[in-house]
N, C-alpha and C positions, 0 to 999 in steps of 0.2 A: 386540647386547646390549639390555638392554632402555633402559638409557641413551645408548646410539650405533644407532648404522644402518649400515646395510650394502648391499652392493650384489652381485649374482649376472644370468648372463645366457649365453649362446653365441655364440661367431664363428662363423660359417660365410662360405664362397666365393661365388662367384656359381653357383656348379652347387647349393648347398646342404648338400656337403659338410664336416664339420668341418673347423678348422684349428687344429691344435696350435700348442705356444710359441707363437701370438701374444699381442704384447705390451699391456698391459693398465695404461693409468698414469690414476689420480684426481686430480687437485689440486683442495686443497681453495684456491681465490681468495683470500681474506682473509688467508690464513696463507701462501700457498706453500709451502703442505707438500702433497707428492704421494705418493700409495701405489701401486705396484703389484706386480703377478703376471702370470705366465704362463699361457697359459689350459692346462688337462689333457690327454687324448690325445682326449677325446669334446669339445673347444672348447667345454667348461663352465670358466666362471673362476665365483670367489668372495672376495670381498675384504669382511672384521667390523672393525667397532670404528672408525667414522668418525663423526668429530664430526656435530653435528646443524647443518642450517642446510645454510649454504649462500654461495655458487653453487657450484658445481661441474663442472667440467671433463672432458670423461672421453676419453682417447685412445685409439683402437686400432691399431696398426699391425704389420704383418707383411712382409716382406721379397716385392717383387714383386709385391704389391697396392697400393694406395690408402688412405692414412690416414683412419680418420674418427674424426670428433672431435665431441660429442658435449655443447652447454653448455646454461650457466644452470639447471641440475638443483640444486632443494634437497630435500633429506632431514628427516624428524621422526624422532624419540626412536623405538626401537623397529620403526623399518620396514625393510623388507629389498622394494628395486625392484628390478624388474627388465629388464637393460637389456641386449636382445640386438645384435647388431651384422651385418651381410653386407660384405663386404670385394669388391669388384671386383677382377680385373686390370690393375695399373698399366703397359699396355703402350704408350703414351703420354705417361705422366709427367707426366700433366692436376694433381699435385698433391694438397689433402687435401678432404675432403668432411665441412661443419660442418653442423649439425642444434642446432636451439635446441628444447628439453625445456620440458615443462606439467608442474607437478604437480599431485596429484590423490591427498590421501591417503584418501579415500572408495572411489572407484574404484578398487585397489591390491589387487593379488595377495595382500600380507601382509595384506590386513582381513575378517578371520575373526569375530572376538567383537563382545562391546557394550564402545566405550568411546567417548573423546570427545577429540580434538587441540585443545591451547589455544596458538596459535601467538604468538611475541614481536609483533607486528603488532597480533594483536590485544589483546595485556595492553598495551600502548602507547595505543592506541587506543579502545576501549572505557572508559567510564565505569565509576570506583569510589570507591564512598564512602567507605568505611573503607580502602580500599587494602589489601585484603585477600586472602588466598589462596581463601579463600571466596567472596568476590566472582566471581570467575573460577572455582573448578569448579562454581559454579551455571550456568554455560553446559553443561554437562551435564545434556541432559534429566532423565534419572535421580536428577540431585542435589538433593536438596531441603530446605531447612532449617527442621528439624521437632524436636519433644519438646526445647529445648532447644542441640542440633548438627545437623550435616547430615548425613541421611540419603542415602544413596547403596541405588535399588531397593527401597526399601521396608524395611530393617537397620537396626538398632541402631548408632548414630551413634561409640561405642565400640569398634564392630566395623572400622572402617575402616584403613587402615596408608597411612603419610603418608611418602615416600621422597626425598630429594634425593640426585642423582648416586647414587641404590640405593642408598645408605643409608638405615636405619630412622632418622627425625626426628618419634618418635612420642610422646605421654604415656603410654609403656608403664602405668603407673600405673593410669591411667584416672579420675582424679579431673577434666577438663573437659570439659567439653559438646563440643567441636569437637575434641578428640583429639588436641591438639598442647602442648608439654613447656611453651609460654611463658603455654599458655591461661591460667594461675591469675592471671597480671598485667595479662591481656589486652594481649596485646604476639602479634605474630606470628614465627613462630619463624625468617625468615628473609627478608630485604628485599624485595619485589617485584620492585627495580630489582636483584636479583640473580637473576633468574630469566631463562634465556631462553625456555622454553617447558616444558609438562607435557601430560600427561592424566588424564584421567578415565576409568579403566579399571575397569568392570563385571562381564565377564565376559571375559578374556583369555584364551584355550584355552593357552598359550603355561606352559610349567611352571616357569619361573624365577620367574613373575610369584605370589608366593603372601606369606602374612602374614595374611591376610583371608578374613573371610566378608560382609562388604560390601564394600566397594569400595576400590580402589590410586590412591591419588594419588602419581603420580609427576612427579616436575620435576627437570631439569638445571639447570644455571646457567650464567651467561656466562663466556665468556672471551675474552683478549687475540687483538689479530692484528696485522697489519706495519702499521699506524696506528693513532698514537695519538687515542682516541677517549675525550668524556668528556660529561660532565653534571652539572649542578649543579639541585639541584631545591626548591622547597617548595609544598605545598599544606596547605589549611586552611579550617577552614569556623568560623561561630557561632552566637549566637542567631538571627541574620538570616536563615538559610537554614531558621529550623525556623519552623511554623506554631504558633500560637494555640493555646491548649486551653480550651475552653469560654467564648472572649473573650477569656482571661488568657491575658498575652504570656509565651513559655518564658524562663528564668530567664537569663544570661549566664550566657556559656560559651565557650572557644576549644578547638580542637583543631585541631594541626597535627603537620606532617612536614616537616623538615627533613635534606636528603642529599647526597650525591655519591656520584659512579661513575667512574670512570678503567682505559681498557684500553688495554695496547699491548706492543712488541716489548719484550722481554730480549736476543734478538742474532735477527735477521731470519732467518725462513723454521725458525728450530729450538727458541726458547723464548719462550713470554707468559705475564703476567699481567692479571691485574684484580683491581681495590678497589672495594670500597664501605663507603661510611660513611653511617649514617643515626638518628634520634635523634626521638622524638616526645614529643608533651607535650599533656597533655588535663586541663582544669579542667571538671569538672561541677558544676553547683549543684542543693540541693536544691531540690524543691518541695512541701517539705509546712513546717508548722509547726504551735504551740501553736492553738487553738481564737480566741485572740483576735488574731491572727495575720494578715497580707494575703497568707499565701502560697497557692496557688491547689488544695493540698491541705491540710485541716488537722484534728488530732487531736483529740478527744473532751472534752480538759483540757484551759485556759487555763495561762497564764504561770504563774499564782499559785500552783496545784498543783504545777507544776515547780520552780520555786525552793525552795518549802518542801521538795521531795524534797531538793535542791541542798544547802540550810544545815543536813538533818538530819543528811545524808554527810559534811559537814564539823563541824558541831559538836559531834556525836554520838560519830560514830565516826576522825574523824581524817583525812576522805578528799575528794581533789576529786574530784568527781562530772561536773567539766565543765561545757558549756553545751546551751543547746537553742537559741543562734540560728543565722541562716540559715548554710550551710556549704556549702562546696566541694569534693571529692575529687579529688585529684589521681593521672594516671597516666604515670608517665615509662618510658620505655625509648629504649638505646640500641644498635646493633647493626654489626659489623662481622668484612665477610667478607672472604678473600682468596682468592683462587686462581693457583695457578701451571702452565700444563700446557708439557713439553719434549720435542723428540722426541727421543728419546736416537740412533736407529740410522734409518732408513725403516720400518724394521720390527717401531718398537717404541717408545710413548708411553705416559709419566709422567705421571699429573695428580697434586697437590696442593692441598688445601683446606682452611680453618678457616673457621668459623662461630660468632661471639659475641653473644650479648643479654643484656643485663643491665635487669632492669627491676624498678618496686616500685609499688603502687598504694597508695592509702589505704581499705580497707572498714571493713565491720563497723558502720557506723550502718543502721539501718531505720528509717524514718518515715514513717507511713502515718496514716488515721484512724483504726488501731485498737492500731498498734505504735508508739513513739516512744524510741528509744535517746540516752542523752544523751553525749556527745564521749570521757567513760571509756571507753566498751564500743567505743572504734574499735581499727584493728590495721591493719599494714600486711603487704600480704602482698612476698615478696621474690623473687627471681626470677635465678638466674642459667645458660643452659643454655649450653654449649658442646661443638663437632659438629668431628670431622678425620675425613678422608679420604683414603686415598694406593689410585689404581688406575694398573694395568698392562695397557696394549692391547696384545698382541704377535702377529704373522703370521710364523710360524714356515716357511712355506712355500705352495703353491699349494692346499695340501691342509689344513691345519692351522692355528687362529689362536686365542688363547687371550685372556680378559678376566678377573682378576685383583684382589679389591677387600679391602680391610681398613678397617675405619673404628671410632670411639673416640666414644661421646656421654658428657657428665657434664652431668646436672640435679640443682640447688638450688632447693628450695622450703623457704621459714620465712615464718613469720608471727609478727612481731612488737606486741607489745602499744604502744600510748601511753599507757598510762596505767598508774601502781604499782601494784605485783601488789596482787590485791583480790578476792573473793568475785563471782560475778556477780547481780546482785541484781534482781528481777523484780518487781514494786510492781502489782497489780490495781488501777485506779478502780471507780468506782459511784460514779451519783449518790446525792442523798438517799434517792430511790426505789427505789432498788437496780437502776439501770440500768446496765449496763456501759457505761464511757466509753474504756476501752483499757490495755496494760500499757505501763509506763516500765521499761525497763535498763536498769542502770549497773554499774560494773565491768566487768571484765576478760569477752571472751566466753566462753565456757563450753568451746566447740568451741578456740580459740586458748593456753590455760592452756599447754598444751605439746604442740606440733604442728611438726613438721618432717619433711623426705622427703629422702632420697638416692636418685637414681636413675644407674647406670653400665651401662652397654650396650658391648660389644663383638662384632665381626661380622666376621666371612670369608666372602666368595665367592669362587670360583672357575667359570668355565664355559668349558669345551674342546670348539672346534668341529672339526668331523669333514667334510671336503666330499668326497661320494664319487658320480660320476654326477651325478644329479639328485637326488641328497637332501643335506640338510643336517643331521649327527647332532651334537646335544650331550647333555654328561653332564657335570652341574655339582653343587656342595654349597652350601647356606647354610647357615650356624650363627652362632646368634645364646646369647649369653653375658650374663645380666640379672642384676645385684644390686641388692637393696630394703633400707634402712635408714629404715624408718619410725616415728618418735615420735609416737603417738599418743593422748593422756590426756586425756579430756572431764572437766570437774570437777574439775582439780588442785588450780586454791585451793579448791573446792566453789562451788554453788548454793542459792539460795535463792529463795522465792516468798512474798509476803507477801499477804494478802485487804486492805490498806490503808494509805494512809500511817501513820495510830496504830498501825498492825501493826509495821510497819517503827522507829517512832520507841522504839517500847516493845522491840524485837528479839524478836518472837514471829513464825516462819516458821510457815506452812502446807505448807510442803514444804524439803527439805532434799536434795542429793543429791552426794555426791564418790565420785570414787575412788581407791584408795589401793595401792600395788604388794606383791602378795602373795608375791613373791619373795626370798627372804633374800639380804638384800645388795646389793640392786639397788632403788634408790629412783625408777628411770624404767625400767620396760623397756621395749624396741623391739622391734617385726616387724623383725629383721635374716634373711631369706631369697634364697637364690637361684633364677634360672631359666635355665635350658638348655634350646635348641631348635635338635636337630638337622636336615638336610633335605639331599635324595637326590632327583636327578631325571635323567635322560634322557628325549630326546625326538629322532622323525625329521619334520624340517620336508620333505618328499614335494614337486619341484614336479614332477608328472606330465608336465604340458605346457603352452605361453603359457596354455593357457585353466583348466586345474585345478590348483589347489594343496591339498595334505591335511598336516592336523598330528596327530601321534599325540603323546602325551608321559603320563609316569608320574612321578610326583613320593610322595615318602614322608617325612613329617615324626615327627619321633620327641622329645617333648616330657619333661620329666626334671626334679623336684623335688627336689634332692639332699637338704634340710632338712627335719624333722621339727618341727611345732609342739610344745609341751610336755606332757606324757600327763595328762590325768585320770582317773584309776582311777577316781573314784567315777561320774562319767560312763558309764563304760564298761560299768560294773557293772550301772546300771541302765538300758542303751539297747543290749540283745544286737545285737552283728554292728555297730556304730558306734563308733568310736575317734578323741578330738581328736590324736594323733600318727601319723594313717595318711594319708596324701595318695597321690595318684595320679601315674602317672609311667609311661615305659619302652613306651606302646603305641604302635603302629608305624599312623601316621594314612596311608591310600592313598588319592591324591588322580589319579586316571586322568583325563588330558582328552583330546577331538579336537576339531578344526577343520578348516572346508573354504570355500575361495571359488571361484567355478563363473563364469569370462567367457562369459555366458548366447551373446553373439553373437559373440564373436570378435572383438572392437573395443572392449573394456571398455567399453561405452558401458551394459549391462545385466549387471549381478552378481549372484547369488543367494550369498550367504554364510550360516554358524552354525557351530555344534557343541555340544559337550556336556561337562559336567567337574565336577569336584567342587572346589571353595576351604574351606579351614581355615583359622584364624585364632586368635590367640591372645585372650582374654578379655581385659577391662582386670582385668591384677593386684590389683587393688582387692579384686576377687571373691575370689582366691584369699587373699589377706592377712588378711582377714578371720577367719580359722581361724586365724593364727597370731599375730592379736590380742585372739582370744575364745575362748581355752581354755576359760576358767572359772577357773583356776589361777594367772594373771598377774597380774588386780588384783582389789581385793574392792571392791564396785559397792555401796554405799549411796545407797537411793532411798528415805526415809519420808515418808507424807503424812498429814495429817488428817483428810483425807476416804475415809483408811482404816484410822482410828479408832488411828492409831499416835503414838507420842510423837513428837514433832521435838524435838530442840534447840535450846537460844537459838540468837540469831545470836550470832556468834565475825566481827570484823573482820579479824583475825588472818591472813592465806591458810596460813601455815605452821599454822597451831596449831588447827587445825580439830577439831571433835569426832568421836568416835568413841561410837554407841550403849552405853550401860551393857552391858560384858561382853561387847563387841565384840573379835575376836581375829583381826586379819588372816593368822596361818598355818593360821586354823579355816574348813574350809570354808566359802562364802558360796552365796547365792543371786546369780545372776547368769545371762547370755543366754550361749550357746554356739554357734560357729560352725562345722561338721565342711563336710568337702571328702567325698563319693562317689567311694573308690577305685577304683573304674570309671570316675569321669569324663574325659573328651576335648574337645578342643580346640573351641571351637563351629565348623560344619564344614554347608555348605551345595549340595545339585544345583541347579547350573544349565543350563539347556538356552536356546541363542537360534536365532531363524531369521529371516533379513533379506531385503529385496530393494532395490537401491542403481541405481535409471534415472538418466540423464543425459536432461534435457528442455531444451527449447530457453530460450535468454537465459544459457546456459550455468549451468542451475539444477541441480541434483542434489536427487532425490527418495527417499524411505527409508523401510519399510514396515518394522517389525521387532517382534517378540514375543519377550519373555523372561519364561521359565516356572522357578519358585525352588519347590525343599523341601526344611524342614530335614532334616539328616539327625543333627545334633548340639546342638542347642540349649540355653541355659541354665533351669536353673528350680530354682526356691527350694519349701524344704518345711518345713512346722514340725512337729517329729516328737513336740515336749511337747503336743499336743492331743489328743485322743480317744483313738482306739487307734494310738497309736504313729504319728499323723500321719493315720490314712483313720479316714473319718468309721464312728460309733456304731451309724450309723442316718439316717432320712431324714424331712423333716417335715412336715405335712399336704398343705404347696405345694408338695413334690418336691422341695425344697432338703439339701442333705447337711447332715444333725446328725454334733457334736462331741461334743453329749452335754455340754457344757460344764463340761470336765476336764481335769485337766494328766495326762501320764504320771507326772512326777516332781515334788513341790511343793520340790525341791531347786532347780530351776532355773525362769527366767522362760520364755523363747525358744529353742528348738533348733533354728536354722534350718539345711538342709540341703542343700548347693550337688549337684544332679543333673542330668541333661541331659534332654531329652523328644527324640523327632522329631516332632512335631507343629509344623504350622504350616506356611506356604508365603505366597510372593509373585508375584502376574502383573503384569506391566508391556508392554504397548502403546505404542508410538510411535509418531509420524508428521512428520518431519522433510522441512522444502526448503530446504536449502542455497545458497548460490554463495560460491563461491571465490574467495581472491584473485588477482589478476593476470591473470584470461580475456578472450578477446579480446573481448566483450561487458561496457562499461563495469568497465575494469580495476582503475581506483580503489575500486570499492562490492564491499562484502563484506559479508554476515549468514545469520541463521539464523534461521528459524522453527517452531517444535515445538508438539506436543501431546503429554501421554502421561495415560494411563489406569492408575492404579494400582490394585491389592487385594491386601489383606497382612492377614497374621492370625497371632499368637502367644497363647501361652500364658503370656507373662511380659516384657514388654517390657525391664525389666532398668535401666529409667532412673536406677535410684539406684547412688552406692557403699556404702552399706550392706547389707547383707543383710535385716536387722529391715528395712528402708523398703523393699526390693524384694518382701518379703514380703505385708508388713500394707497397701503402697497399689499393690495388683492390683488392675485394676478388673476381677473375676469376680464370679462367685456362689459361687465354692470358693478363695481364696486355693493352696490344698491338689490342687484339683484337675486333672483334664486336658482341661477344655472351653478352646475356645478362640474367640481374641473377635479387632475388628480391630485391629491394632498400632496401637499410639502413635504409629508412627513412618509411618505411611499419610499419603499426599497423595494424595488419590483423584484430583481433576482438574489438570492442572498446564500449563501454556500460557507458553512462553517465548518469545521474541522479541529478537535482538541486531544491530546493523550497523552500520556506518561507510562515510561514503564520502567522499575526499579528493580 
């Protein structure tokens, strides 16, 4: 599986004949738990679903020969060794015959694609600063942390799928940078010290392996064995460790991590657990302040202009405005995982597992020299995700083994205000001379007025192994079950913008903007939508012979919106062939891969591996949501400004009692942005093709030569269809640039932005990797890696925002509209890594 290993191989005689029923036992050391099988009539055995790690034991014996036995073999996530045997005639009774095992997950029959093994050794051992999951898949050439999150090959940072024990542990959503459910408090979604090892998988030929069109981060976790084993930890850093900025010393600051971990026996040799408990806490300070100010950034306006904001909010209108001195933001989470795994039969293990984080940060201040929010407009965002697991390993015979997985995520996201519901109120300076000096906010944020997210995921797998000869057949199902309950209302109390404090004191806005729910009977309504995602795969793992192994595998994902946003007819009316209640669903996504690894010499000392395949991947539902929160029909969006020669209203302190334009009719239609889905659209969905070559050179160095060639074949791309002619340009203008014609289709609406896919675009990635592994007989202690990779990536829409209107309007093209294509946001052209330890 893709979270256990496995083990396949032949007995044969001293003449090199097969030998049936010989007997075939594993023990895994730390547990005393041993699996075996019989080998088949052609002395092929196959034994799935063994924990990851290690030592391992491996026995073989048959009545009349000579036992050999076979140690110190450790296993990673995902590999399948292979481990042949020749049995002697025991005519003598000379006893068993012991062989101590190297590993080498490089050099390995199962290493076909691009990915990257992060072994517990080295997450132990290698330095991390934030003690992060990122930290560590940045040991993946490929990974690089770019536009925000880490890109994996040159992809949109969104695009990635983030698995513990194969479970999705994802921000389905997709509202953070780094694509995980805890990102919004910055807390990580599961302990480090709960992890015992992952990868970094790129391009997996392997058809279980899917979710993505960039890259699978996959991690098991620990567990118990027949000693109790524990750890108590903290680590922490402060100002002291950060350097100077421009002379000026960085602000105090702490940030730490305090934990435990404790594993061991339930009753010896048949059930363990393991805990962990872990809890951090991070005080940042600002550095910026008022103009008269010693902080080492500072803003446009002195104290004096501030305060007079301060006692106009209070005397004026009623309201604390807060303060402008120096501040701190604080970010807590705590987190605690269990696990329990039993072997119910030899033939058949139980794991269990729960995953909790609870965390809450403080944001919502900006202070810059040209932005300055005063302590009202902060909010705290809130953060609670919890993850269970229950799989079943079962070997049902010498031929047949089955892995078994069901698992439950539930994410909470709120942001809550600190300060009385209030207007958000936006104050321009100018000097005397009309220089701009910067804008103050206060109140309530604009985006936080009322904002929350439900996200509940539920998932089945199943994969059923087939050992027939020399191949390995599986034919397994994922399906994944998503519900969205999203509160979304920018402007609930309203906005306002004032050209000066006498603006603000006098209550005369320059701009005015709320919005208000145009749904009878419904005074908040939510994006409450589901998603369903089917998936279908078989595949024949071919080991021809020691030296070739070939992967065929066909996987079919079948994606299903069972919800309908709300219908706008008058939309529909006037935008032939597009409707805000049709979304896409029901197409049958074919995701065909192969793989091949080639023992160039016969000694795996030279390997030629690659293949070819296609990965799909779900979008961050953001994307999609977006439609089923910008009918048109749901709220009515008042935005008037001065400066386009339109009335605004007093300011109103009120949040409840906000005005509404003279003759204003919220169940009359409004002008407002509209977000439609392309019923034709599919899952973004990416070819990849790699081709490697993997030497073993002397100092027991490992060498790596590999190229991966990416195009899309499903891509995202935003259109706005209220421009010119129905979204394509009028006409063209003296410099060859596409005219609009600068015209709306409909002056009914602002924005029609129009979620469709492109194939355009592609990504080349070059490596050059030298290894050494742990444990070789050339200085066993020292373990690293050194890389280069050469990247070129190019889209037509990089995709960085969750809005739709900002994925649009900040394209950096020459056609927001068009289909040139430029290089991705997310490109790290030169990239040079370097990591080791030696003990």
């Amino acid at each position: 599986g893709i979270t256990t290993a496995a083990l396949y191989g032949r007995i044969l005689d001293d003449t090199g004949a097969p030998l049936p029923d010989a007997t075939v036992v594993v023990l895994h050391e730390p547990t005393g738990v041993s699996s075996g099988v019989f080998s088949r009539a052609d002395g092929r055995y196959n034994i799935a679903g063994l924990r990851t790690g290690g030592p391992y034991e491996i026995r073989v014996s048959y009545i009349g020969y000579r036992t050999v036995v076979r140690q110190d073999i450790l296993l990673t996530m995902g590999q399948s060794l292979r481990a042949d045997f020749r049995l002697d005639r025991d005519l003598i009774e000379a006893g068993e015959i012991t062989v101590t095992a190297h590993r080498d997950e490089v050099l390995s029959a199962s290493n076909t694609g691009t990915e990257t093994h992060v072994s517990a050794v080295e997450i132990a051992r290698l330095p991390s600063i934030a003690r992060s999951i990122q930290d560590y898949t940045r040991l993946a050439p490929e990974a690089a942390s770019k536009a925000g999150g880490q890109s994996i090959a040159g992809k949109n940072n969104r695009l990635n799928n983030f698995q513990v024990d194969g479970a999705v542990l994802n921000d389905a959503f997709g509202l953070t940078g780094e694509g995980l459910p805890t990102g919004q408090v910055d807390a990580q979604p599961i302990s480090l010290d709960a992890i015992e090892e992952f990868q970094v998988q790129v391009a997996p030929f392997d058809v279980r392996s899917g979710g993505f069109a960039g890259g699978l981060i996959n991690a098991v976790t620990r567990s118990g064995t027949n000693r109790f084993r524990g750890s108590v930890y903290w680590f922490g850093r402060n100002e002291s460790l950060v350097g100077d900025l421009d002379g000026d010393e960085f602000g105090d600051f702490t940030d730490y991590q305090l934990g435990f971990r404790l594993g061991g026996p339930v009753a010896r040799n048949r059930a363990f657990f393991f805990v962990n408990g872990e809890l951090r806490r991070r005080t940042s300070p600002s550095s910026a302040g008022p103009a008269d100010s010693d902080q080492p950034i500072r803003f446009g306006a002195g104290s004096a202009d501030l305060q007079r904001i301060v006692d106009i909010a209070r005397d004026r209108y009623g309201y604390d405005a807060g303060g402008f001195d120096p501040f701190s933001q604080d970010t807590r989470n705590e987190k605690i995982f269990a696990r329990l795994d039993v072997n119910l039969t030899p033939g058949h293990r139980l794991t269990l597992r729960h995953n909790l984080v609870n965390g809450d940060l403080d944001d919502g201040l900006r202070r810059g020299r040209t932005l300055f929010t005063l302590t009202s407009n902060q909010f705290k965002r809130d953060n609670v995700t919890q993850s269970s697991v229950v799989q079943l390993n079962s070997s049902f015979s010498r031929s047949l083994a089955n892995e078994a997985r069901i698992s439950y995520s539930r994410v909470r996201d709120r942001r809550s205000p600190l300060s009385a519901s209030f207007p958000q109120v936006q104050i321009d300076l100018e000097e005397p001379g009309g220089a701009f000096l910067g804008e103050v906010r206060l109140g309530v944020e604009r985006f936080s007025q009322a904002n929350t997210l439900d996200q509940d995921t539920f998932e089945f797998t199943n994969d059923l192994h087939l050992f027939r000869a020399d191949h390995t057949i599986t034919i397994g199902t994922h399906n994944e079950f998503v519900s969205f309950d999203n509160l979304f209302i920018q402007d609930y109390y309203g906005a306002y913008e004032f050209d000066s404090i006498e603006a603000f004191e006098q209550g005369t806005p320059a701009r005015y903007l709320l919005s208000r729910s145009s749904v009878p009977g419904v005074e908040q309504p939510r994006a409450a939508w589901d998603y369903v995602q089917l998936g279908f795969y078989a595949q024949d793992s071919w080991k021809v012979s020691p030296r070739l192994s070939l992967n065929f595998g066909l996987r079919a994902d079948v994606p299903i919106l069972p919800d309908e946003p709300l219908a706008n007819d008058r939309f529909a009316r006037q935008f032939a062939g597009h409707r805000t209640d049709r979304t896409p669903g029901g197409q049958v996504l074919w995701s065909p891969r192969f793989g091949f690894n080639v023992d160039a010499g016969g000694d795996r000392g030279t390997q030629i591996r690659g293949g070819a395949g296609v990965f799909a991947g779900l979008p961050p539902a953001v994307w999609l949501s977006n439609a089923y929160s910008n009918s048109g029909v749901d709220f009515t969006r008042i935005d008037l400004a001065t400066f386009r020669d339109q009335d605004v209203p007093a300011f109103v302190a009120d949040p409840f009692a906000q005005p509404l334009p003279l003759g204003a009719d919220l169940s009359a239609p409004q002008t407002s942005e509209v977000n439609v889905i392309d019923p034709a659209f599919r899952l973004p969905r990416v070819f990849r093709t790699n081709l490697a070559l993997d030497r073993r050179l002397p100092l027991d160095l490992v060498g790596t030569v590999e190229v991966l060639l990416a195009r899309n074949l499903d891509d995202v791309r935003f259109r706005n269809l209220n421009i010119g002619d129905a979204g394509r340009p009028t006409g063209e203008t003296p410099d060859g640039r596409p005219d609009y014609g600068g015209r709306k289709v409909s002056g009914d609406f602002t924005n029609v932005i129009l979620l469709e896919n492109t194939d355009r675009g592609r990504q080349f990635n070059l490596t050059l990797r030298l290894r050494k592994g742990q444990n070789t007989p050339f200085l066993p202690g020292l373990f690293g890696s050194v890389a280069y990779v050469f990247q070129d990536a190019e889209d037509i829409n990089s995709g960085r925002s969750s809005r739709a209107i900002s994925n649009w309007q900040y394209n950096e093209t020459d056609d927001p509209n068009g289909e040139t294509t430029a290089t991705s946001d997310f490109e790290v052209r030169h990239r040079v890594l370097a990591s080791g330890s030696w003990k």
